[in-house]
C-alpha positions as CSV (number, residue, x, y, z in Angstrom):
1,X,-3.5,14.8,12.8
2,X,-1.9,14.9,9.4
3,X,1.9,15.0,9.5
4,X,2.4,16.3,6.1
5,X,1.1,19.5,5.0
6,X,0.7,20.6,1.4
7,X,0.6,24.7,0.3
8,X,-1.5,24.3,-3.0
9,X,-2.2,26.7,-5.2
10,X,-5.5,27.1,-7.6
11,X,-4.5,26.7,-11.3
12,X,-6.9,28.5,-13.5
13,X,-6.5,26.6,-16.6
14,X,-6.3,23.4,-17.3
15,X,-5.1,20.9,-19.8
16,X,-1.8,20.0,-21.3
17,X,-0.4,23.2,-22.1
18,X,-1.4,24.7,-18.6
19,X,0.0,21.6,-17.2
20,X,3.6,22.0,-18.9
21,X,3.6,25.9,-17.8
22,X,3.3,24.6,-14.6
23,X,5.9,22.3,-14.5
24,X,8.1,25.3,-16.3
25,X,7.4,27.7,-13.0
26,X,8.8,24.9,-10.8
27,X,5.6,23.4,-9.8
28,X,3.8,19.8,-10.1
29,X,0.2,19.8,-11.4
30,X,-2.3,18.0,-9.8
31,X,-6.3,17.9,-9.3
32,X,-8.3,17.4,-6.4
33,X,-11.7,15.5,-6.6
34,X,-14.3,13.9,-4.8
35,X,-16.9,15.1,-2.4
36,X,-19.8,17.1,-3.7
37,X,-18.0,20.2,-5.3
38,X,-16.2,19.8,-8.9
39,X,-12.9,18.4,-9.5
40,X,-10.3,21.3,-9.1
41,X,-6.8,22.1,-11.0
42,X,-4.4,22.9,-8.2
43,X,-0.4,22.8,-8.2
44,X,2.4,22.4,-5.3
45,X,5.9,24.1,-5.0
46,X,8.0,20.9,-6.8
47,X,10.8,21.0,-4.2
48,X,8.1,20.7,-1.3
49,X,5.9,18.0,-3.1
50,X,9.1,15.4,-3.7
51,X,10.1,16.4,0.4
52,X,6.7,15.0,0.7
53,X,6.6,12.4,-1.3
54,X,10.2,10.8,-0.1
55,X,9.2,10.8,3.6
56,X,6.9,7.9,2.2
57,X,4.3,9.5,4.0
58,X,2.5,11.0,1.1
59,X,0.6,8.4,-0.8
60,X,-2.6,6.2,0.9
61,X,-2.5,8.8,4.3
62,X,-4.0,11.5,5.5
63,X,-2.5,14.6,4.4
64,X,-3.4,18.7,5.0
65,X,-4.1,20.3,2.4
66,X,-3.7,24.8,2.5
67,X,-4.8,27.0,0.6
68,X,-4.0,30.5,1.7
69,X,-6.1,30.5,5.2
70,X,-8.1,27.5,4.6
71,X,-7.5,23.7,5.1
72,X,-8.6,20.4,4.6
73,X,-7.8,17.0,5.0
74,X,-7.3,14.5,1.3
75,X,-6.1,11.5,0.7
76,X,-3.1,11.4,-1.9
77,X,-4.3,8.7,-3.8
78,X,-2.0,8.7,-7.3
79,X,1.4,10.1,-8.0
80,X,2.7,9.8,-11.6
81,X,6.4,9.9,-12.3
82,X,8.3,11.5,-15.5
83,X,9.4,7.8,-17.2
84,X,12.7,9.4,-17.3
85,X,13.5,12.1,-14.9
86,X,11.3,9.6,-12.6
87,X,10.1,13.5,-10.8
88,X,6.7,14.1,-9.8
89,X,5.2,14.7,-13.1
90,X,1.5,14.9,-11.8
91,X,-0.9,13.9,-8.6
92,X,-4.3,13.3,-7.3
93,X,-6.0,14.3,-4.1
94,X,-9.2,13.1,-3.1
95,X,-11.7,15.3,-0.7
96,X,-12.4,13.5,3.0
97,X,-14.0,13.8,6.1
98,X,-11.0,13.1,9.0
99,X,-12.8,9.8,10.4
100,X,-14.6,8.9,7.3
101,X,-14.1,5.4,6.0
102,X,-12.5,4.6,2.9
103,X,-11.0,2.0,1.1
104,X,-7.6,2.0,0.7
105,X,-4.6,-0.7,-0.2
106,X,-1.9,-1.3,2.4
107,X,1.4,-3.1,1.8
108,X,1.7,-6.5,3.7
109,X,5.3,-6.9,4.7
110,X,6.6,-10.5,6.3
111,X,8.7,-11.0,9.2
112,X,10.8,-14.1,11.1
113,X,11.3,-16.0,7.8
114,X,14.5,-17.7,9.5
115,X,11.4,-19.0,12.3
116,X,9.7,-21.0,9.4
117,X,10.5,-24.3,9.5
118,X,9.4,-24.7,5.8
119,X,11.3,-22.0,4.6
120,X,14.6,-23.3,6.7
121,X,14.1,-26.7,4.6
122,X,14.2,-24.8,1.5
123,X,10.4,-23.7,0.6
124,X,10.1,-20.4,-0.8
125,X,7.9,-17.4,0.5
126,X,5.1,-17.0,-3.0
127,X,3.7,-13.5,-1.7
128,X,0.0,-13.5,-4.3
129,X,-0.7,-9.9,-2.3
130,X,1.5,-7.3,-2.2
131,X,-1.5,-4.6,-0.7
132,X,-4.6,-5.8,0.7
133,X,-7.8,-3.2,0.6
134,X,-9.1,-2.1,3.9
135,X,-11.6,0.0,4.7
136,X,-10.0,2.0,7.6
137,X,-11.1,5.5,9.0
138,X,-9.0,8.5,7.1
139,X,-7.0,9.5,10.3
140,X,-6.1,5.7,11.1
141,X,-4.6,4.1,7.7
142,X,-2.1,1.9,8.9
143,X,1.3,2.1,7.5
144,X,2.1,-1.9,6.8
145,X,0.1,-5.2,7.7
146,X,2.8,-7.2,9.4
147,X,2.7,-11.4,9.4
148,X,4.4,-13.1,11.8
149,X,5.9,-16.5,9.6
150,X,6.6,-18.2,12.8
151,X,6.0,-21.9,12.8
152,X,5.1,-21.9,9.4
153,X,5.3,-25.6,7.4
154,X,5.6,-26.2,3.4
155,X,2.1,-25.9,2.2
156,X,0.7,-23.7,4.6
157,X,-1.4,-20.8,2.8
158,X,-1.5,-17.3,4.6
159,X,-5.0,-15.5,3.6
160,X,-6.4,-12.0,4.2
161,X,-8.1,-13.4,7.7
162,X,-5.4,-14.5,9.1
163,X,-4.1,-10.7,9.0
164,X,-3.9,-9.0,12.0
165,X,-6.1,-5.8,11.4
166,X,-6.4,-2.8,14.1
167,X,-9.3,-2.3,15.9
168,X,-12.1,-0.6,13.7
169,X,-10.6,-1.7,10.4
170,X,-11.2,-4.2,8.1
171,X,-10.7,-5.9,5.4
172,X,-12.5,-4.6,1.5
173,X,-12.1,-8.3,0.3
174,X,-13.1,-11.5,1.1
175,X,-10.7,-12.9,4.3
176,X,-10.5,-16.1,1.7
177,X,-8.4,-14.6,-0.1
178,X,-4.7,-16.0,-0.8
179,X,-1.8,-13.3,1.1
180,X,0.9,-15.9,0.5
181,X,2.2,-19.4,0.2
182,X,4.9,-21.5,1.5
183,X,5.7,-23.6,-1.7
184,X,8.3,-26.3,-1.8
185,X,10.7,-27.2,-4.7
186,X,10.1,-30.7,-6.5
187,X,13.4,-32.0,-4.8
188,X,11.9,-31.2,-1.5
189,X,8.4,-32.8,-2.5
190,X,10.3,-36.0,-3.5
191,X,12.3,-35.5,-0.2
192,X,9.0,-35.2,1.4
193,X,7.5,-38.3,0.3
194,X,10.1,-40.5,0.7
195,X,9.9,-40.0,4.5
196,X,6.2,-40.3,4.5
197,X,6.7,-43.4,3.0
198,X,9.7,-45.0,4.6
199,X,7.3,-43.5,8.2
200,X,4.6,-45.7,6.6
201,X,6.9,-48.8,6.5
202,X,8.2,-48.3,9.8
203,X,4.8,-48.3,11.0
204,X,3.8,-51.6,9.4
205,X,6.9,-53.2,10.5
């Protein structure tokens, strides 16, 4: 069940001006597409859209939206931001079924640097994705993909299949793909080989 609910109401006109009058009556402007009926101008009280939008709930989930008696559940899917007010300036919903699948980008957050060996010696975390596209019934978008950096050596590559994924979701891209990389400095490189190579020698000797 959606945890955010959003009372819309049906703009008659559209286009810049109707957008701006909008905005003047203490609204935000947005449009809702997909599905098989037309693209519709619709607006949202602007004190209850930011409540919505700061619980961080709003964009890439599964939100309610009302219209008097009627409802239906959308995906926010793009918010745009006055440059510099940074307030909701405009938004777009997207028509879907509750359990239908969709493709949508979740953040990929890191945790346990300080239990990576590599990073303790000085590598750095080089994150490549910042969001990796699933495809993840409507009602069970994850919040965050988690990766545990554990154990984790200096030249070790994290990739989309070695995320974790719920059940019944999966990845949109190929699991190949680079998440991350624990990268060394040169110091630590030079570091590096001058062990292998003084291990080399003791080996001979």
């Amino acid at each position: 069940m959606a945890e955010i609910v959003l009372n819309v109401e049906v703009r008659e006109a559209v286009g810049t001006g109707a957008a701006r009058a909008a905005r003047r009556a203490g609204h935000v402007p947005g449009v809702l597409y997909g599905g098989a009926q037309a693209p519709v101008a619709i607006s949202v009280r602007a004190n209850e859209f930011r409540k919505a939008l700061y619980t961080g709930k709003l964009l890439g989930h599964l939100v309610t939206l009302k219209y008097g008696k009627e409802t239906q559940p959308v995906i926010a899917k793009d918010v745009q931001m006055h440059p510099v007010t940074d307030e909701p300036w405009h938004f777009d919903l997207y028509r879907v079924d509750a359990h239908q699948l969709i493709k949508i980008a979740v953040p990929v957050h890191f945790r346990n640097q300080e239990e990576s060996p590599g990073i303790k010696r000085g590598g750095t975390l080089n994150i490549v994705l910042h969001e990796v596209e699933l495809m993840a019934p409507a009602d069970q978008i994850p919040e965050e993909l988690v990766f545990d950096l554990t154990g984790l050596e200096i030249g070790d590559t994290i990739r989309v299949g070695d995320l974790t994924l719920p059940a019944g979701i999966s990845a949109a891209t190929g699991g190949e793909a680079v998440v991350a990389t624990v990268a060394g400095t040169s110091a630590q490189a030079s570091e590096d080989a001058a062990e292998d190579d003084a291990a080399a020698e003791g080996g001979e000797a």
